[in-house]
PDB file with one MODEL, atoms N, CA, C and O in Angstrom:
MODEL        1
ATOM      1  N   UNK A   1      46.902  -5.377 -11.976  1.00  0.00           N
ATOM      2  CA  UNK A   1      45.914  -4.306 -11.935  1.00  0.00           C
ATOM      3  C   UNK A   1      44.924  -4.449 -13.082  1.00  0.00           C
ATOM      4  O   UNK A   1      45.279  -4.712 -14.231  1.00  0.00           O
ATOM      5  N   UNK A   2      43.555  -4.245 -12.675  1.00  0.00           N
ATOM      6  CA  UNK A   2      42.599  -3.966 -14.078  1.00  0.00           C
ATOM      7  C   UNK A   2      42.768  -2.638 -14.817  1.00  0.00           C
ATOM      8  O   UNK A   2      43.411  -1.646 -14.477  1.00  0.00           O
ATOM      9  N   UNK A   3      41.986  -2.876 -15.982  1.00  0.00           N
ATOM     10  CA  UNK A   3      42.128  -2.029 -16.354  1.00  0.00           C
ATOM     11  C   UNK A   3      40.901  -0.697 -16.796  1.00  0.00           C
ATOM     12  O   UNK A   3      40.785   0.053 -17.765  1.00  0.00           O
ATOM     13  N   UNK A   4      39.929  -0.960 -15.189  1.00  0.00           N
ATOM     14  CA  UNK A   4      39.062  -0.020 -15.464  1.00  0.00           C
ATOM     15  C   UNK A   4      38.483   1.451 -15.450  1.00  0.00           C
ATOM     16  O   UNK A   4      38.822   2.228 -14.557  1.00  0.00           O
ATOM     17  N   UNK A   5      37.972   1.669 -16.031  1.00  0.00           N
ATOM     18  CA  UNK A   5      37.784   2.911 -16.635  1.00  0.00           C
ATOM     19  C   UNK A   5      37.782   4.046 -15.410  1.00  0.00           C
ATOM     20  O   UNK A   5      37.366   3.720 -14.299  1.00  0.00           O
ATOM     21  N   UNK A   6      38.112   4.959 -15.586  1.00  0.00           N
ATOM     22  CA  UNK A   6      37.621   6.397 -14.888  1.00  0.00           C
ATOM     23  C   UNK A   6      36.474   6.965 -14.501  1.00  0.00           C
ATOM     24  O   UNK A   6      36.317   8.136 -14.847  1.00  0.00           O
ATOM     25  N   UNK A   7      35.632   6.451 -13.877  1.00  0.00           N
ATOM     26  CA  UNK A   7      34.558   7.104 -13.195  1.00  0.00           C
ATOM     27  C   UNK A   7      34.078   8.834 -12.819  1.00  0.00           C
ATOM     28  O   UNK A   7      34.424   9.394 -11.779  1.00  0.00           O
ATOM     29  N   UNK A   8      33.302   9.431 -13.806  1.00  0.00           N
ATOM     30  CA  UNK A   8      32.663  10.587 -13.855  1.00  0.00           C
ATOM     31  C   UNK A   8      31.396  10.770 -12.690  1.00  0.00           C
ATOM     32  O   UNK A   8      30.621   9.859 -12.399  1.00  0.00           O
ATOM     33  N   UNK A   9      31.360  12.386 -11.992  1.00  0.00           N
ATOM     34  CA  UNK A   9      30.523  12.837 -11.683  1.00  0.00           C
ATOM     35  C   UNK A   9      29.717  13.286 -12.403  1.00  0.00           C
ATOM     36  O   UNK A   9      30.239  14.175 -13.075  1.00  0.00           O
ATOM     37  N   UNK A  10      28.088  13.069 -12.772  1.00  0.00           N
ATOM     38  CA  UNK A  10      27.286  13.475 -13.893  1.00  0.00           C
ATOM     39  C   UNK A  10      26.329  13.773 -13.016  1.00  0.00           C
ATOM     40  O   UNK A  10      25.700  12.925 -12.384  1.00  0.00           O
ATOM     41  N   UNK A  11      26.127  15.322 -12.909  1.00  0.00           N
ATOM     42  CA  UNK A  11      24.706  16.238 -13.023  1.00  0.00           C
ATOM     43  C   UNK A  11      24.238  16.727 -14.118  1.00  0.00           C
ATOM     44  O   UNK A  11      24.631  17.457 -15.028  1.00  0.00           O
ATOM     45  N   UNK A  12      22.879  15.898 -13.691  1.00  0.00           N
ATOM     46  CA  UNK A  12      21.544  16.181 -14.825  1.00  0.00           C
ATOM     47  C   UNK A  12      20.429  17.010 -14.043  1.00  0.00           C
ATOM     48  O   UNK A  12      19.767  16.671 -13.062  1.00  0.00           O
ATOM     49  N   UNK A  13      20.419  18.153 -14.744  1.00  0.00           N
ATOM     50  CA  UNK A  13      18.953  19.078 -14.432  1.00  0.00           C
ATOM     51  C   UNK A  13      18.281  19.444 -15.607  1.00  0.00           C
ATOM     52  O   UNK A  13      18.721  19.976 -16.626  1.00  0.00           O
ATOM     53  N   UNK A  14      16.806  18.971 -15.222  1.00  0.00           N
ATOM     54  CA  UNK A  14      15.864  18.981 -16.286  1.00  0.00           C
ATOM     55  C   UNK A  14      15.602  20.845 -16.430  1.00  0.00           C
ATOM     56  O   UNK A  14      15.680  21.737 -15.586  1.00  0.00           O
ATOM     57  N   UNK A  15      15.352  20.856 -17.541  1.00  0.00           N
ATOM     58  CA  UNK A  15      15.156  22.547 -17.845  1.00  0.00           C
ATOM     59  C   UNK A  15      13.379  22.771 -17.784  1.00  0.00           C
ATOM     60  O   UNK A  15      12.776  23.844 -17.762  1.00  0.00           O
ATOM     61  N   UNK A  16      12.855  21.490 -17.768  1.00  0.00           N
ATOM     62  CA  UNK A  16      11.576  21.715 -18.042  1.00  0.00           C
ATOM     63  C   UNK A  16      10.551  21.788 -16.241  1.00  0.00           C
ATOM     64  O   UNK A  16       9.607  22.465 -15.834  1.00  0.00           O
ATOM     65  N   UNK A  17      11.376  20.747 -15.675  1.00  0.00           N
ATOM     66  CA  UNK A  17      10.591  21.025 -14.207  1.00  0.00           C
ATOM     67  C   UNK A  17      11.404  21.611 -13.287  1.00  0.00           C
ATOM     68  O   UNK A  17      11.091  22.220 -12.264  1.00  0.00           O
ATOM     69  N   UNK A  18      12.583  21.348 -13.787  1.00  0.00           N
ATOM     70  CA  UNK A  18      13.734  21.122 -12.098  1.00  0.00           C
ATOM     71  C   UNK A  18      14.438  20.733 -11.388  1.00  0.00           C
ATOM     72  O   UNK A  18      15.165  21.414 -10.664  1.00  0.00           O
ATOM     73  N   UNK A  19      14.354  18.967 -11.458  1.00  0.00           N
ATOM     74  CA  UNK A  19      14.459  18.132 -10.664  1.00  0.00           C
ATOM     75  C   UNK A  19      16.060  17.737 -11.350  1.00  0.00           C
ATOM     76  O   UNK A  19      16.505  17.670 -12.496  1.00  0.00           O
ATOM     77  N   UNK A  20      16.470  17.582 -10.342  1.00  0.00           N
ATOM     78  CA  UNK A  20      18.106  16.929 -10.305  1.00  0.00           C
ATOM     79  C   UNK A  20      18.531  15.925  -9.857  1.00  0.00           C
ATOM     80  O   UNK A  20      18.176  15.260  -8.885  1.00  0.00           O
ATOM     81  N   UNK A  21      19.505  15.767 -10.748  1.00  0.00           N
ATOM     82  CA  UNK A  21      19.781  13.827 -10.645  1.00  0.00           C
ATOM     83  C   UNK A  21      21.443  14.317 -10.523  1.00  0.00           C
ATOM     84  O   UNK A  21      21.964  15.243 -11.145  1.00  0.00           O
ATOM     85  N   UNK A  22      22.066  13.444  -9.574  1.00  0.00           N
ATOM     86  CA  UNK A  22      23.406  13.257  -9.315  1.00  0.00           C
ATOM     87  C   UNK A  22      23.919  12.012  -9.472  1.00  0.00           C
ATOM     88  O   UNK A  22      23.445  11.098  -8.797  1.00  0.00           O
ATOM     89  N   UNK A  23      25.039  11.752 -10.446  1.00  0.00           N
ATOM     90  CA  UNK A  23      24.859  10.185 -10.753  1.00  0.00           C
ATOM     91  C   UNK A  23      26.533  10.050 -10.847  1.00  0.00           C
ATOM     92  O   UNK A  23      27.456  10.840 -10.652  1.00  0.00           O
ATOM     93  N   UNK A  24      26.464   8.953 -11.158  1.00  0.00           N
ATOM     94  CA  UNK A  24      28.219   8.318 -11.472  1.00  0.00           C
ATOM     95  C   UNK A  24      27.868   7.562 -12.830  1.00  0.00           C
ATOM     96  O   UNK A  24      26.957   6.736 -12.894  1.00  0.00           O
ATOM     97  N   UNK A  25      28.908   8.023 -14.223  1.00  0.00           N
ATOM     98  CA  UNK A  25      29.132   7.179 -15.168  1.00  0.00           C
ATOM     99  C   UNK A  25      30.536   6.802 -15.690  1.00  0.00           C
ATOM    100  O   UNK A  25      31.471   6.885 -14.894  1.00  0.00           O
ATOM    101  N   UNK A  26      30.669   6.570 -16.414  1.00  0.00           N
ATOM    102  CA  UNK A  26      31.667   6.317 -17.387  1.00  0.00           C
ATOM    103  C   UNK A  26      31.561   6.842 -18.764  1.00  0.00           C
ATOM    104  O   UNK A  26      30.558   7.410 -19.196  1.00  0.00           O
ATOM    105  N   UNK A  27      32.898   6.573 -19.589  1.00  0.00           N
ATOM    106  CA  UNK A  27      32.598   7.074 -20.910  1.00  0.00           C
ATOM    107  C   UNK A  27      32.374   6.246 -21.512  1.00  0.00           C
ATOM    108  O   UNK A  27      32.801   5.187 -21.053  1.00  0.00           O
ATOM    109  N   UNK A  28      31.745   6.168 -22.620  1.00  0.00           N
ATOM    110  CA  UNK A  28      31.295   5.350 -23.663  1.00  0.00           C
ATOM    111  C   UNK A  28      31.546   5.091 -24.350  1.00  0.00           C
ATOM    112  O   UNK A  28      32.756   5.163 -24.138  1.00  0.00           O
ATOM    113  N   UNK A  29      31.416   4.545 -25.810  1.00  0.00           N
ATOM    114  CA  UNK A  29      32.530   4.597 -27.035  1.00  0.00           C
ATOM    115  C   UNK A  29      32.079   5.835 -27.688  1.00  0.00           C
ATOM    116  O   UNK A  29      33.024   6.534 -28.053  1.00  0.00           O
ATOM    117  N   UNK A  30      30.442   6.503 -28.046  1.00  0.00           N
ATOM    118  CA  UNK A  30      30.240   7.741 -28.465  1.00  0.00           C
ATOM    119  C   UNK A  30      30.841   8.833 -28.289  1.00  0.00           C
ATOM    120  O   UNK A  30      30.755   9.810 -29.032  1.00  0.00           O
ATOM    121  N   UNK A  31      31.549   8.739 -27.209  1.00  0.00           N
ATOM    122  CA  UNK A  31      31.820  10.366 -26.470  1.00  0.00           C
ATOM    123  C   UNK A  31      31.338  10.504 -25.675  1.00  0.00           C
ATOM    124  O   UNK A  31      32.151  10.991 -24.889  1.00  0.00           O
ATOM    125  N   UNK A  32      29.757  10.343 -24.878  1.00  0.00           N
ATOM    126  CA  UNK A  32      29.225  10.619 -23.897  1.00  0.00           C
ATOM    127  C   UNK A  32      29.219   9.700 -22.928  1.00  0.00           C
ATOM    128  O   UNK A  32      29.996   8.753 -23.052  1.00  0.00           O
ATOM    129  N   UNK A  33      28.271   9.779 -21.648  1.00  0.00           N
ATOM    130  CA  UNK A  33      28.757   9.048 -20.461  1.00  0.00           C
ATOM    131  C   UNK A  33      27.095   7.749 -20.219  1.00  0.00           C
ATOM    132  O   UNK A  33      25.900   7.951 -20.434  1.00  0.00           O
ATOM    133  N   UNK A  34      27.559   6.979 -19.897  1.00  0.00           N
ATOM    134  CA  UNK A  34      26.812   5.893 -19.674  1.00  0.00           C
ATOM    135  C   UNK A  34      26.999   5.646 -17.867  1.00  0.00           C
ATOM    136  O   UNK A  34      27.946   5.245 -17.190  1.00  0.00           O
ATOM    137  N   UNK A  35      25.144   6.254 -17.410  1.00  0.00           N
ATOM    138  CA  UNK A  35      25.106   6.489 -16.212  1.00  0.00           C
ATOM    139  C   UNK A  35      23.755   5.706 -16.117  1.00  0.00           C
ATOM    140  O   UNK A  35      23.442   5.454 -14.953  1.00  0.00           O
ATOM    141  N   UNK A  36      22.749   5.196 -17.217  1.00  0.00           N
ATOM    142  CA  UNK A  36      21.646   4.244 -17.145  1.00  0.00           C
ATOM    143  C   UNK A  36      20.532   5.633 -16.603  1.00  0.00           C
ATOM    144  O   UNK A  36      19.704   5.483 -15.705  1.00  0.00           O
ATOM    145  N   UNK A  37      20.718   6.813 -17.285  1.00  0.00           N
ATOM    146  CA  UNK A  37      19.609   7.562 -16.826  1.00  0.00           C
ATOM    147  C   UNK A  37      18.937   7.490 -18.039  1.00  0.00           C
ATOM    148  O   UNK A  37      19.571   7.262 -19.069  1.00  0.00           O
ATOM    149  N   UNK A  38      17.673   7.664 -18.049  1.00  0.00           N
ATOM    150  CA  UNK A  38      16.830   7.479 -19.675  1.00  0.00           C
ATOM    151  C   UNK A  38      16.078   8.900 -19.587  1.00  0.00           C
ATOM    152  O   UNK A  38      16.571   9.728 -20.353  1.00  0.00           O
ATOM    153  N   UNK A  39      15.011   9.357 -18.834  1.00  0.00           N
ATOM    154  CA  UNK A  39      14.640  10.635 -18.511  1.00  0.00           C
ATOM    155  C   UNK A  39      13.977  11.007 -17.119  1.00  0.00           C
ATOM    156  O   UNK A  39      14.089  10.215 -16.183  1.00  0.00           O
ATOM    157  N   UNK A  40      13.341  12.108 -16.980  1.00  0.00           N
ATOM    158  CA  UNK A  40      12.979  12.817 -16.058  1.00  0.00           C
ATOM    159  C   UNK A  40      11.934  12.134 -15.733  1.00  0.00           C
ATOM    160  O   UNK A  40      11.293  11.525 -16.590  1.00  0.00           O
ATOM    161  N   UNK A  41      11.559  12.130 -14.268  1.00  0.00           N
ATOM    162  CA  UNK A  41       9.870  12.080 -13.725  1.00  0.00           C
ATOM    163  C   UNK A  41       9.630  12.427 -14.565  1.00  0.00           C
ATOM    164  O   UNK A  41       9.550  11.561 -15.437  1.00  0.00           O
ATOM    165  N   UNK A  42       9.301  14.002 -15.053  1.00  0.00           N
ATOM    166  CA  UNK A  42       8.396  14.408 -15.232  1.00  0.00           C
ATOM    167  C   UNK A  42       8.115  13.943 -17.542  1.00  0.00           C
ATOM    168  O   UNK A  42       7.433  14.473 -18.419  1.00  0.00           O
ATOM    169  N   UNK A  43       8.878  13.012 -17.525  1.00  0.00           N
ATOM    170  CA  UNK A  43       8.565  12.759 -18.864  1.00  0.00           C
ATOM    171  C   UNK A  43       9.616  12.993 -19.863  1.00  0.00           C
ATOM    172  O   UNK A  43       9.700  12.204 -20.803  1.00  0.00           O
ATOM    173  N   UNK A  44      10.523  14.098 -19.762  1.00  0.00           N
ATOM    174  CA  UNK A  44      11.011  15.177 -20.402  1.00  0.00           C
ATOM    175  C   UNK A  44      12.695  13.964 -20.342  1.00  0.00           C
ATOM    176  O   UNK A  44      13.330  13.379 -19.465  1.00  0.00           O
ATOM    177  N   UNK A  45      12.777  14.141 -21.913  1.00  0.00           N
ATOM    178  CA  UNK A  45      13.878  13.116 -22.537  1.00  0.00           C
ATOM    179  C   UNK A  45      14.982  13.899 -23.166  1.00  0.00           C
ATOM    180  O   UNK A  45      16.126  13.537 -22.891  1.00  0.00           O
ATOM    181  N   UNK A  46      14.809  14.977 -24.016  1.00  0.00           N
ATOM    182  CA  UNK A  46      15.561  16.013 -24.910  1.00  0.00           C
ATOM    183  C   UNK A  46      16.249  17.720 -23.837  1.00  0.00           C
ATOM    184  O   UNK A  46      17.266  18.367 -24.087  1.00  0.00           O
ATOM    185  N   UNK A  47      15.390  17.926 -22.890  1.00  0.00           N
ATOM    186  CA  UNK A  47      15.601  19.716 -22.086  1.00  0.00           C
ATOM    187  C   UNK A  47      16.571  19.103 -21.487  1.00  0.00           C
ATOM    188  O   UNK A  47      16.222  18.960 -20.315  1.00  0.00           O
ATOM    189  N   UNK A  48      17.530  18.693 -21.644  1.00  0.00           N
ATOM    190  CA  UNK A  48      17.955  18.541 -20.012  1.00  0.00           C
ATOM    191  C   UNK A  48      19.645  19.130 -20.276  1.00  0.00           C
ATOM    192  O   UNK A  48      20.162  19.036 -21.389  1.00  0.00           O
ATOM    193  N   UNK A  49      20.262  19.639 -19.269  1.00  0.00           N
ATOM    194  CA  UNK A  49      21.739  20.262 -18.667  1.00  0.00           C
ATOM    195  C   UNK A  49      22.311  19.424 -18.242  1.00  0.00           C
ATOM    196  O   UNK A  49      21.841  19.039 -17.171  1.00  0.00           O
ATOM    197  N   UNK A  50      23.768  18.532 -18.808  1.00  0.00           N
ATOM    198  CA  UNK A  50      24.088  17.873 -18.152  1.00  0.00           C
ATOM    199  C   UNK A  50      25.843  18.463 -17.598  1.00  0.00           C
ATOM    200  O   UNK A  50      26.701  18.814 -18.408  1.00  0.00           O
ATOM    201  N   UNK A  51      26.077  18.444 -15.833  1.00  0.00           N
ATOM    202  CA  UNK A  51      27.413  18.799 -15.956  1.00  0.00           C
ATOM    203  C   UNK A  51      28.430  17.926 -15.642  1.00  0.00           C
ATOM    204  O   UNK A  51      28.387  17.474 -14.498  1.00  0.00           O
ATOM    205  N   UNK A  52      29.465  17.517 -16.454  1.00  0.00           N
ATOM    206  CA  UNK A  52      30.164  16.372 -15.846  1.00  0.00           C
ATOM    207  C   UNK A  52      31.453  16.689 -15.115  1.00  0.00           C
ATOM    208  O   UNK A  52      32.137  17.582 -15.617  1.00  0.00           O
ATOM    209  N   UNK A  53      31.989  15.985 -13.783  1.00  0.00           N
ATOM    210  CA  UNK A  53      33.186  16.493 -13.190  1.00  0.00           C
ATOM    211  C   UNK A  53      34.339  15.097 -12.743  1.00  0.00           C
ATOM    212  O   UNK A  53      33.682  14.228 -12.169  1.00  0.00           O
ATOM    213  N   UNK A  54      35.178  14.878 -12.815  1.00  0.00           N
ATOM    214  CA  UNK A  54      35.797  13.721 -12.698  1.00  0.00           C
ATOM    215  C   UNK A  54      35.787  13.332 -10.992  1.00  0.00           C
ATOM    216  O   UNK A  54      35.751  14.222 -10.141  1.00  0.00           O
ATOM    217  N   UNK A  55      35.819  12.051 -10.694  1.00  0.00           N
ATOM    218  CA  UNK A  55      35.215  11.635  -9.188  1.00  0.00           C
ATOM    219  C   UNK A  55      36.416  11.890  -8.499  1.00  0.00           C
ATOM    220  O   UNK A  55      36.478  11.719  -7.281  1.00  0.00           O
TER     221      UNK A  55
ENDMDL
END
């Protein structure tokens, strides 16, 4: 068997327009999840809600 990681449900909603992203990551060595999202259409890098749920 490998030995890979646990796969997260990650919702991101921007606080500034709206728009929602539904993604799959993993954890990272920081603590947080590595899903290759960088920011919003609409520009916006810092507003954002993220909720995470295990897959």
């Amino acid at each position: 068997m490998s030995d890979a990681k646990p796969r997260f449900k990650v919702t991101i909603r921007c606080n500034q327009c709206g728009e929602k992203y539904i993604l799959r990551g993993r954890l990272n060595h920081e603590g947080g999840f590595d899903t290759g999202f960088k920011r919003c259409i609409c520009g916006n890098e810092k507003k954002l809600e993220v909720d995470v749920s295990p897959e």
